[in-house]
C-alpha positions as CSV (number, residue, x, y, z in Angstrom):
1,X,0.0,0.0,0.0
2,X,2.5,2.4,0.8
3,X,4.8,1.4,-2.0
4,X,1.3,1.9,-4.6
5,X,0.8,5.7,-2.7
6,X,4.7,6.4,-2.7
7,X,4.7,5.7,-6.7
8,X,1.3,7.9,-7.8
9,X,3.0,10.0,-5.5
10,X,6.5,10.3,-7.3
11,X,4.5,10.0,-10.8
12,X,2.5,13.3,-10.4
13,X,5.1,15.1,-8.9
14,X,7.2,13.9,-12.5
15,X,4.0,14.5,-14.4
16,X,4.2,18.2,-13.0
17,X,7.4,19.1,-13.6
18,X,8.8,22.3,-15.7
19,X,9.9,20.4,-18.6
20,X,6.5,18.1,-18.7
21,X,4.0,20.8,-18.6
22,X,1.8,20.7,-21.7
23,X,2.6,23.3,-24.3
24,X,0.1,25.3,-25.4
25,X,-0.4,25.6,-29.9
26,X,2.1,27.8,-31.5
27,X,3.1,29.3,-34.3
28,X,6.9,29.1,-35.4
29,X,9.1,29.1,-38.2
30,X,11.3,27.0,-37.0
31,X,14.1,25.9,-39.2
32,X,12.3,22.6,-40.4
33,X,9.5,24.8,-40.9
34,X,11.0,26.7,-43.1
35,X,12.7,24.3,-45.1
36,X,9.9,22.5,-45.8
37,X,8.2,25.7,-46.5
38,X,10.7,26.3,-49.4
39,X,10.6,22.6,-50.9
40,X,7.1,23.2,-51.2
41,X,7.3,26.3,-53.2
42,X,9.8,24.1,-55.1
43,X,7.6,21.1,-55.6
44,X,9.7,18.7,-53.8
45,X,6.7,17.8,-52.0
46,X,7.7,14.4,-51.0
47,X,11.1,16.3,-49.3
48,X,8.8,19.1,-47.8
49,X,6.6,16.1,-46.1
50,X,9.4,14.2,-44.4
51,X,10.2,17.7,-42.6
52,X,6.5,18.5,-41.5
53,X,6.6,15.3,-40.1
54,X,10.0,15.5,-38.1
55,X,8.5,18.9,-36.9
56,X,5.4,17.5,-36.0
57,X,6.6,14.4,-34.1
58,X,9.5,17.2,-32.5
59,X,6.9,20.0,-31.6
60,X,3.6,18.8,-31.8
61,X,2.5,21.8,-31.1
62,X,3.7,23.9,-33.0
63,X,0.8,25.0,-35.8
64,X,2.8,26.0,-38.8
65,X,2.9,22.8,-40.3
66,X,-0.4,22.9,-40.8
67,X,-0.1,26.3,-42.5
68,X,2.6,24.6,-44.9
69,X,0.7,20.7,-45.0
70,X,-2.0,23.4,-46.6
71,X,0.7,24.4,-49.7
72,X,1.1,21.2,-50.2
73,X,-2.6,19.6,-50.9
74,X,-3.0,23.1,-52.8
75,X,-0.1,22.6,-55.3
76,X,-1.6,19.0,-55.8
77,X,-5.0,19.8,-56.6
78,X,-3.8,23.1,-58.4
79,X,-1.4,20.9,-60.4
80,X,-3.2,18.2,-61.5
81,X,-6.6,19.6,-61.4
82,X,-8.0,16.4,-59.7
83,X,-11.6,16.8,-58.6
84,X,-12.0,14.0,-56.8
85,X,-8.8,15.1,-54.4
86,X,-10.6,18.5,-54.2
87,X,-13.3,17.1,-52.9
88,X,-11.5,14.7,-50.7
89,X,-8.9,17.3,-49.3
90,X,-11.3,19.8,-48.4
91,X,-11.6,17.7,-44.9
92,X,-7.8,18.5,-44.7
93,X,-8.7,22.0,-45.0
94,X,-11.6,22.4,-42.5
95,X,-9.4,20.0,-39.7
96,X,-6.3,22.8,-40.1
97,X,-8.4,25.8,-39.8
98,X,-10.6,24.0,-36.7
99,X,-6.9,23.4,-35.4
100,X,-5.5,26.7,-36.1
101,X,-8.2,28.5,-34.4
102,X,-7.5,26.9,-31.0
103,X,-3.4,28.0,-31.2
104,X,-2.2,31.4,-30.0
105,X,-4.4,33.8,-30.9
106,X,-2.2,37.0,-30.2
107,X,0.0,35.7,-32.2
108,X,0.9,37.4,-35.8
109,X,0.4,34.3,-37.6
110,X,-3.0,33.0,-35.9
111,X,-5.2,35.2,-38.8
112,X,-2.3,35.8,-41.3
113,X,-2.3,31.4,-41.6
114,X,-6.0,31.1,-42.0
115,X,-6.4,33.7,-44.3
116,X,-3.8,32.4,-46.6
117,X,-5.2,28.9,-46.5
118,X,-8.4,30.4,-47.1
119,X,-7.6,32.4,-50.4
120,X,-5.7,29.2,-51.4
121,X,-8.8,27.2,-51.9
122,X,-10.1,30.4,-53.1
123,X,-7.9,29.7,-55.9
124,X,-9.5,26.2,-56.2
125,X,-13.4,26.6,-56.3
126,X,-11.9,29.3,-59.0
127,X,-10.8,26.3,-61.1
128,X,-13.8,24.6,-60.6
129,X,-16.1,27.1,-61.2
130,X,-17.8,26.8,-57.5
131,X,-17.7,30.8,-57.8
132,X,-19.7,31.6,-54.4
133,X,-17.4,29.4,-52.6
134,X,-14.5,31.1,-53.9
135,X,-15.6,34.9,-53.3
136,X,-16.9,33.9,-49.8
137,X,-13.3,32.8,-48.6
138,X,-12.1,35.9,-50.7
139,X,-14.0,37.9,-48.6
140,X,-13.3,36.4,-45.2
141,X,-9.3,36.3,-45.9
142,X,-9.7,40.2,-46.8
143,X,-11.3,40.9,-43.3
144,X,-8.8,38.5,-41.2
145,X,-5.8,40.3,-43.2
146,X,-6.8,43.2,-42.3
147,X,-7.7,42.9,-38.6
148,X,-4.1,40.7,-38.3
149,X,-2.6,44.6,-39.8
150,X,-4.6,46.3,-37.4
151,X,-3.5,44.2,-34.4
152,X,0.1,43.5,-35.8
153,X,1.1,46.7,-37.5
154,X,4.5,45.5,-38.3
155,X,3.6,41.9,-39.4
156,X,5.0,42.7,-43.0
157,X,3.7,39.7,-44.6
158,X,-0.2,40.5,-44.1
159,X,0.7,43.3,-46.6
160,X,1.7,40.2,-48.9
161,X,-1.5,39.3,-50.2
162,X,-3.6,42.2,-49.2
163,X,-1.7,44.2,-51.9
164,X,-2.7,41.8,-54.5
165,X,-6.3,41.9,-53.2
166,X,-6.2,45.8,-53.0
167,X,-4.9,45.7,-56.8
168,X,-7.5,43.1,-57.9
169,X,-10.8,44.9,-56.2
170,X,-11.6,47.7,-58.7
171,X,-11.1,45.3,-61.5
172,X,-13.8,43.2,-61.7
173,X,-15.9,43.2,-65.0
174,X,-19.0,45.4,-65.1
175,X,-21.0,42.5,-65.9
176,X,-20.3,40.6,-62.4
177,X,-21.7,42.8,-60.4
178,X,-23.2,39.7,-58.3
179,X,-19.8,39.5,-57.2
180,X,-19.1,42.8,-56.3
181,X,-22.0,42.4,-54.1
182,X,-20.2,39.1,-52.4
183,X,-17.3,41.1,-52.2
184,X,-19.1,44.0,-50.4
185,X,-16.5,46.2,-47.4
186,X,-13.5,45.1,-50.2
187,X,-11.8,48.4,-51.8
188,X,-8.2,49.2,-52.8
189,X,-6.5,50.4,-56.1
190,X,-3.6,49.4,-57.9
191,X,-1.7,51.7,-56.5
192,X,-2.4,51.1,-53.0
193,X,-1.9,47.2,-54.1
194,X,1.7,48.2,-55.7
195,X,2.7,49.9,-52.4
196,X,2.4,47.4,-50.5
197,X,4.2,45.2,-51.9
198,X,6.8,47.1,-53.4
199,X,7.3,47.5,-48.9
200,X,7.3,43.7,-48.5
201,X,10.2,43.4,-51.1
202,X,12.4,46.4,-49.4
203,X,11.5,45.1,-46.2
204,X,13.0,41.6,-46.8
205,X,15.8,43.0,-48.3
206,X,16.9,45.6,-45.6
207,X,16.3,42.6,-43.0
208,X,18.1,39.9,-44.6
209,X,14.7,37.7,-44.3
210,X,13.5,36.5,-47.2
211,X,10.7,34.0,-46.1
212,X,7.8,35.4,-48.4
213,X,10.2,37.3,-51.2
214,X,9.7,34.6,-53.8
215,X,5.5,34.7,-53.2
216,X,6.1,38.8,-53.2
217,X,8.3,39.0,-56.1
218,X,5.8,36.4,-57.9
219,X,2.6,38.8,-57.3
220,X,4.3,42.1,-57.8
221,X,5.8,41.2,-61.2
222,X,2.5,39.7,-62.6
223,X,0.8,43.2,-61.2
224,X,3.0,45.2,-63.0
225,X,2.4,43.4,-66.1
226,X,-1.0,42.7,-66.4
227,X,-2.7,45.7,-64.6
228,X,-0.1,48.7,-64.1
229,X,0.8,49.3,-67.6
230,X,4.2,48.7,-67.0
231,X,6.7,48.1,-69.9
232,X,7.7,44.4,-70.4
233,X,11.4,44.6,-69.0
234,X,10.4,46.2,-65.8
235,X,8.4,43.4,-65.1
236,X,10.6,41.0,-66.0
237,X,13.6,42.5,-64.2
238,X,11.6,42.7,-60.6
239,X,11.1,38.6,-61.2
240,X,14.8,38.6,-61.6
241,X,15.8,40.1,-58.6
242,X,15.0,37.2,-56.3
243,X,16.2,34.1,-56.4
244,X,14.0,32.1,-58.5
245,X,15.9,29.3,-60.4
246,X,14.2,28.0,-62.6
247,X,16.6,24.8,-62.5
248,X,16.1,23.4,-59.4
249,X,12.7,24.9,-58.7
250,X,9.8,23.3,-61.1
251,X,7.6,26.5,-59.8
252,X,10.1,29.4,-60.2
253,X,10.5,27.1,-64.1
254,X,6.3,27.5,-64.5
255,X,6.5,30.9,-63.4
256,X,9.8,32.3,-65.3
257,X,8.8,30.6,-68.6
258,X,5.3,31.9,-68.0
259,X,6.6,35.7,-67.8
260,X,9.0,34.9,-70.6
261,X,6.3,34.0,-73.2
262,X,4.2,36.4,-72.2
263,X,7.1,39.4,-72.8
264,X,8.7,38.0,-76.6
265,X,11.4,35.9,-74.8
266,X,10.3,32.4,-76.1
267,X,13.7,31.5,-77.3
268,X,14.5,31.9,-73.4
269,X,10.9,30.2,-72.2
270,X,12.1,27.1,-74.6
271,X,15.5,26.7,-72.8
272,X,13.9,27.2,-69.5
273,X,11.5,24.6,-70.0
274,X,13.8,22.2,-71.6
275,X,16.3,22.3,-68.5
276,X,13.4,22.2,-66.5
277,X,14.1,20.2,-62.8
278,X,13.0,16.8,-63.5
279,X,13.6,13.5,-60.8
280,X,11.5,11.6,-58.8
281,X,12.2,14.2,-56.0
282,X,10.0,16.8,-58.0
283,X,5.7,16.9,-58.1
284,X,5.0,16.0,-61.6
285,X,4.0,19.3,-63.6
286,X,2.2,18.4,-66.8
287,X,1.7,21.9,-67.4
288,X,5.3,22.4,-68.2
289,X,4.7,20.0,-71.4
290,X,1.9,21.9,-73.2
291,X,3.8,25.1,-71.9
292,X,6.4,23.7,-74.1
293,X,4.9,22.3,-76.7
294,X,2.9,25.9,-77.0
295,X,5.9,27.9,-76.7
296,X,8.0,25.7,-79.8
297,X,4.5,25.8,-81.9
298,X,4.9,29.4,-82.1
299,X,8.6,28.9,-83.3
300,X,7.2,26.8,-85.7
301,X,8.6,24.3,-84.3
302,X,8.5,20.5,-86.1
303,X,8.2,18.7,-82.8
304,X,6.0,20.8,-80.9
305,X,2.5,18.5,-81.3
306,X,4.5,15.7,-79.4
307,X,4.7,18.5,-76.1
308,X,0.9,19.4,-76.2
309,X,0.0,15.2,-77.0
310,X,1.8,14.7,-73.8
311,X,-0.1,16.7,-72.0
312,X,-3.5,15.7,-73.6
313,X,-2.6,12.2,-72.6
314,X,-1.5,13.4,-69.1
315,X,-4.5,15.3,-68.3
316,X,-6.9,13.6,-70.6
317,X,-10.4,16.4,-69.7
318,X,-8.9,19.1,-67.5
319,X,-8.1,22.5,-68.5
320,X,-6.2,23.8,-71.8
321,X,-6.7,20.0,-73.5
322,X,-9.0,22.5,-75.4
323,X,-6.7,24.9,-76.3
324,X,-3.7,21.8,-76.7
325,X,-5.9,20.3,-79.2
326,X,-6.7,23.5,-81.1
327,X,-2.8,23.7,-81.0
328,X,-2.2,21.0,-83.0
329,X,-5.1,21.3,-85.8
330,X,-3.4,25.0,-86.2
331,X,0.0,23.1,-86.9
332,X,-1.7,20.8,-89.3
333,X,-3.1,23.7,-90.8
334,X,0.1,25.4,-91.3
335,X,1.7,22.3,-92.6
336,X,-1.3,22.1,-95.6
337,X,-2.7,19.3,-94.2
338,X,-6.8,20.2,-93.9
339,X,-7.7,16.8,-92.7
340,X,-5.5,16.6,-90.0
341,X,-6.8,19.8,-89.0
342,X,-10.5,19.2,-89.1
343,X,-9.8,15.6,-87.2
344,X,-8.2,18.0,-84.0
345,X,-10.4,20.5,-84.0
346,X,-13.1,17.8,-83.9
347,X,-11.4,16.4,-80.7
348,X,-11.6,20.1,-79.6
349,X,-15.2,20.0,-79.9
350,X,-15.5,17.0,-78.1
351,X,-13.1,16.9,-75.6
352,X,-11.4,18.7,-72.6
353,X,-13.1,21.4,-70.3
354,X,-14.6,24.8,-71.0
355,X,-13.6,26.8,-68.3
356,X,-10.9,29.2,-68.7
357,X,-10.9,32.3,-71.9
358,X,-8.4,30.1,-73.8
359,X,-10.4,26.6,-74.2
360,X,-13.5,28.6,-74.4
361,X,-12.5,30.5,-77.6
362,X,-11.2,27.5,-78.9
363,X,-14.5,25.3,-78.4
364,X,-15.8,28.9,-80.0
365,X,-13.8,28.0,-82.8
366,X,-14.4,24.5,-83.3
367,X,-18.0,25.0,-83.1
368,X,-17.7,27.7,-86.0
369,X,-16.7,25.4,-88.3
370,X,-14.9,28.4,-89.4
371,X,-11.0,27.4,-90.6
372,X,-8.4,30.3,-89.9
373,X,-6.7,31.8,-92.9
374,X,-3.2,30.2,-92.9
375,X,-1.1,33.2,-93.8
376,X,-2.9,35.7,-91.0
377,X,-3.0,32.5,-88.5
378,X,0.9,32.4,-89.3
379,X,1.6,35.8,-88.6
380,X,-0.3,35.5,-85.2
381,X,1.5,32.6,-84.0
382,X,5.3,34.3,-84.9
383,X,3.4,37.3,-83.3
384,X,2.6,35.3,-80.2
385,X,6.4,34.1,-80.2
386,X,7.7,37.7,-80.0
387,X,9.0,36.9,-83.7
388,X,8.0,40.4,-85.1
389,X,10.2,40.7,-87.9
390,X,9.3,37.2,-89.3
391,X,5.4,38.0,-88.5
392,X,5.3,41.2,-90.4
393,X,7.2,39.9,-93.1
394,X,4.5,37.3,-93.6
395,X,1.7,39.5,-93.9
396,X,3.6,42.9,-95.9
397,X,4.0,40.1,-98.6
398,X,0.5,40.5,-99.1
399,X,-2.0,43.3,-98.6
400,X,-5.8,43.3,-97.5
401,X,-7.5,43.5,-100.7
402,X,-5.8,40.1,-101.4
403,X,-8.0,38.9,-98.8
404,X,-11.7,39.1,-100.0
405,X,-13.8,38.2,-96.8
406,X,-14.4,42.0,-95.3
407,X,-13.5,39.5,-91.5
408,X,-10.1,38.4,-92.9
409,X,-9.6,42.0,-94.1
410,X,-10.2,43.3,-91.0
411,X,-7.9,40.8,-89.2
412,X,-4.9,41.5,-91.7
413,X,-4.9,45.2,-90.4
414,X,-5.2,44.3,-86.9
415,X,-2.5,42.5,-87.0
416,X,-0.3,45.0,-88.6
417,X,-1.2,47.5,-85.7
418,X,-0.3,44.7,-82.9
419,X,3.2,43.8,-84.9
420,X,3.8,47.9,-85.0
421,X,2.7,47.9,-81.8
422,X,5.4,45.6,-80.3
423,X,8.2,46.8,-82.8
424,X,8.3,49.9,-81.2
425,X,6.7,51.7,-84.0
426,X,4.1,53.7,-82.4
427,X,2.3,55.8,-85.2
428,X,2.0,53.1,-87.7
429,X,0.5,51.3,-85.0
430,X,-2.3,53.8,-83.7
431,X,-3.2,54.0,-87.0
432,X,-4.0,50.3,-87.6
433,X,-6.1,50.3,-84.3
434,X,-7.9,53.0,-85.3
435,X,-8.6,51.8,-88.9
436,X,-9.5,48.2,-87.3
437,X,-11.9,50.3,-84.6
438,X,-13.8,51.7,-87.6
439,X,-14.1,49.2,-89.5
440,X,-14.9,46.3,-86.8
441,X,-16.8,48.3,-83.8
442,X,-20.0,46.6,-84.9
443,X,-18.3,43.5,-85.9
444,X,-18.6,39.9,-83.7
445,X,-15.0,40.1,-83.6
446,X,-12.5,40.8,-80.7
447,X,-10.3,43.0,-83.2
448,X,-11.7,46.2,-82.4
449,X,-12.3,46.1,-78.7
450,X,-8.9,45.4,-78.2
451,X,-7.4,47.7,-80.6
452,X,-8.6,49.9,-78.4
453,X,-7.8,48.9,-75.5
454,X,-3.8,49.1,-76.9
455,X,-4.5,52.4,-78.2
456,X,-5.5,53.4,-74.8
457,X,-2.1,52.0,-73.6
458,X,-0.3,53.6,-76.0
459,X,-1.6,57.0,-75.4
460,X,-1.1,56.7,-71.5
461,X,2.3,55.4,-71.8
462,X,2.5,58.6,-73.3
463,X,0.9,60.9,-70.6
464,X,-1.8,61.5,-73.1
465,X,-4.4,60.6,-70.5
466,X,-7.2,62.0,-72.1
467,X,-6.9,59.7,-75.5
468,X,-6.2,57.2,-73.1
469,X,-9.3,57.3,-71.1
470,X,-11.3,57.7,-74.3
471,X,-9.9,54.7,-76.1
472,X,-10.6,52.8,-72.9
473,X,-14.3,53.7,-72.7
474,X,-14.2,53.0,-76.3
475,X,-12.9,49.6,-75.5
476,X,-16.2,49.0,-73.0
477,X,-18.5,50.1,-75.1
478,X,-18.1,46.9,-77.4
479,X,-19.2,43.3,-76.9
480,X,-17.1,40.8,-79.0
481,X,-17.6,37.3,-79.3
482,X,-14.4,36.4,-77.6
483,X,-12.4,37.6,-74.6
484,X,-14.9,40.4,-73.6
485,X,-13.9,39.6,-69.9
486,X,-10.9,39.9,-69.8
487,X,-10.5,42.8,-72.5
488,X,-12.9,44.5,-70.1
489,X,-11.1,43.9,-66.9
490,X,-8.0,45.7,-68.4
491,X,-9.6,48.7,-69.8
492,X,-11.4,48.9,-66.4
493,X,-7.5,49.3,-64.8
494,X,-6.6,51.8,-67.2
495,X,-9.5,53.5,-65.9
496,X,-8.7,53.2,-62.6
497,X,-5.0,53.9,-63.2
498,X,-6.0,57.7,-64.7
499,X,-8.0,58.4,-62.1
């Protein structure tokens, strides 16, 4: 008896000592953390795993693995665009967030983690198409950013991704007004967005801490492309100055090559994606193949079907099959072989998602029935390639009354003003937009409205803000067949830009 009291005795004493007291949740970046934090950026996820759990099995409390285990199931789903996992890893989700709410709540990370997580699968009902979802977790991670800035002034990372939200807000489309209604207490501009995280980059830099530079430098330089008018090097320079490598990181390769192909480097994009990190250590990115296959198509490139088959085969119904098999009637097409052509644009029809502006305009296509012109579909893939010289040499071998549909006329001088455009020669090309406005502003065609919106670059490029906002406005006032969204949602940032 006295041995059984004197051993519950010594047992609860040992249970209460300092070094046995229960921990309470935490948030911490430890070393592991952060490793594995970077492998997942990298898509070494099976690297990035092994870490989360050595942390977890060290410091089971601590909560940033969960915030990182999160990056993970998004870069799968993302990736691969497997429903079925969506569906499945959503549990994942909801346990981290029920987890994360419990931790440390004055900590800096408690609302900054489940607001990232949030806009994360954000990003996911996005891709498929569960719209409410995705604006609602929008629209929760704005608030918790916010109140994380408010409690944690110097946090610098909530400025992260409320800088991109601030810069998307004003953007959205006229016609979605439901969601500006689901987004209601959001604001910001793109200057405000800009600020932001032009401070998170000098921030990281002056500290020597550069934990969220590569998500930063990612955001800011797609910003300053797409919706700040900025010129093509800029942007391109600002992705530079961090330490993506595009060798050893299969991300910084999807997001380099990305920029490159968007800016006339595709000579660059080809060699990136060809030296691409490849082992069993690195998640599988199919995305790099019809990247690939794209980017060598518009080099004219004999072996570029094979790229964009791959992927088919990869990803057999999922997003830009569409657009892949479109891909490889237009090579057919180009080659003179019309049979081969009408057999992929058939599979087009057929096959493959129609979600995103690309697969849409080519299941817009392949319903048509209507077959491009092979010398103006030529110059538009050299175009696409940032091959100018050979693009404009194609079409001034040839001249628009050669071409006797008044559509394919049309085209030939919208073309002209987009090669100008990009060659630097300004005047020539403000005249070709505003020839292809007249002629194609009640036309089904996407020529016009985005001649327009060009123009409207042009001119503000040039501080002419008034022909700027004018050629904008112009841009909105026309409903084309294809890419009104989108061409809208630019002209909409010029707007707000001027103002």
């Amino acid at each position: 008896m006295k041995i059984s009291v004197l051993f519950i005795l010594v047992l609860s004493l040992t249970l209460n000592l300092p070094g046995r007291a229960e921990v309470a949740p935490y948030f911490k970046f430890t070393d592991e953390v952060r490793l594995a934090y970077q492998r997942a950026l990298e898509l070494r996820v099976e690297e990035s795993s092994l870490l989360l759990a050595g942390e977890k099995r060290d410091h089971p409390n601590n909560y940033m693995v969960y915030f990182v285990e999160n990056y993970l199931d998004f870069m799968r789903v993302f990736i691969d665009e497997d429903e079925d996992a969506f569906d499945a890893l959503t549990k994942n989700k909801d346990r981290r967030l029920e987890l994360i709410e419990a931790g440390d709540s004055d900590s800096p990370y408690y609302l900054y983690t489940q607001a990232e997580i949030k806009l994360q699968w954000a990003l996911l009902h996005l891709k498929f198409d569960e719209y409410v979802s995705a604006l609602s977790n929008i629209r929760s991670a704005y608030k918790m950013l916010n109140k994380n800035l408010e409690k944690h002034p110097d946090f610098i990372a909530s400025k992260k991704s409320l800088g991109l939200l601030h810069a998307l807000v004003g953007t959205v489309p006229d016609n979605y007004k439901w969601a500006v209604k689901l987004l209601a207490g959001m604001d910001g501009t793109i200057e405000q967005g800009k600020r932001e995280m032009e401070e998170v980059i000098d921030f990281h830099r002056e500290n020597g801490d550069k934990l969220f530079e590569t998500e930063t430098l990612v955001f800011y330089a797609f910003l300053m492309l797409h919706l700040n008018n900025s010129s093509n090097d800029r942007a391109w320079n600002i992705l530079n100055s961090g330490e993506l490598n595009p060798k050893t990181s299969a991300l910084a390769c999807f997001v380099l090559s990305n920029m490159a192909m968007r800016i006339g480097k595709n000579d660059l994009a080809i060699q990136m994606l060809e030296d691409r990190p490849r082992g069993v250590q690195f998640y599988k990115m199919p995305y790099l193949d019809f990247m690939l296959g794209l980017a060598k198509f518009r080099r004219l490139d004999q072996d570029a079907p094979q790229y964009l088959q791959h992927y088919i085969s990869t990803m057999g119904n999922g997003n830009y099959v569409k657009e892949a098999y479109q891909k490889i009637a237009w090579f057919h097409l180009l080659n003179g072989n019309e049979l081969k052509y009408q057999q992929y644009m058939n599979f087009c029809k057929h096959r493959g998602r129609e979600a995103v502006g690309s697969d849409k305009s080519a299941q817009t296509e392949a319903e048509s029935r209507e077959q491009p012109n092979p010398i103006l579909l030529k110059a538009r893939v050299l175009f696409d390639g940032g091959y100018y010289e050979r693009a404009e040499a194609t079409l001034l071998s040839y001249q628009s009354t050669d071409f006797t549909d008044k559509g394919l006329q049309l085209e030939y001088i919208y073309r002209l003003g987009r090669i100008f455009h990009e060659s630097g020669k300004t005047q020539k090309a403000i005249e070709h937009y505003q020839k292809t406005i007249d002629q194609g502003r009640s036309q089904k065609y996407y020529y016009a409205c985005n001649a327009a919106l060009k123009m409207g670059l042009l001119y503000e490029t040039a501080g002419a803000h008034s022909k700027a906002k004018a050629a904008y406005q112009t841009c909105l006032s026309m409903s084309p067949n294809q890419y009104k969204q989108s061409l809208h949602g630019k002209a909409k940032a010029g707007l707000n830009r001027l103002q």
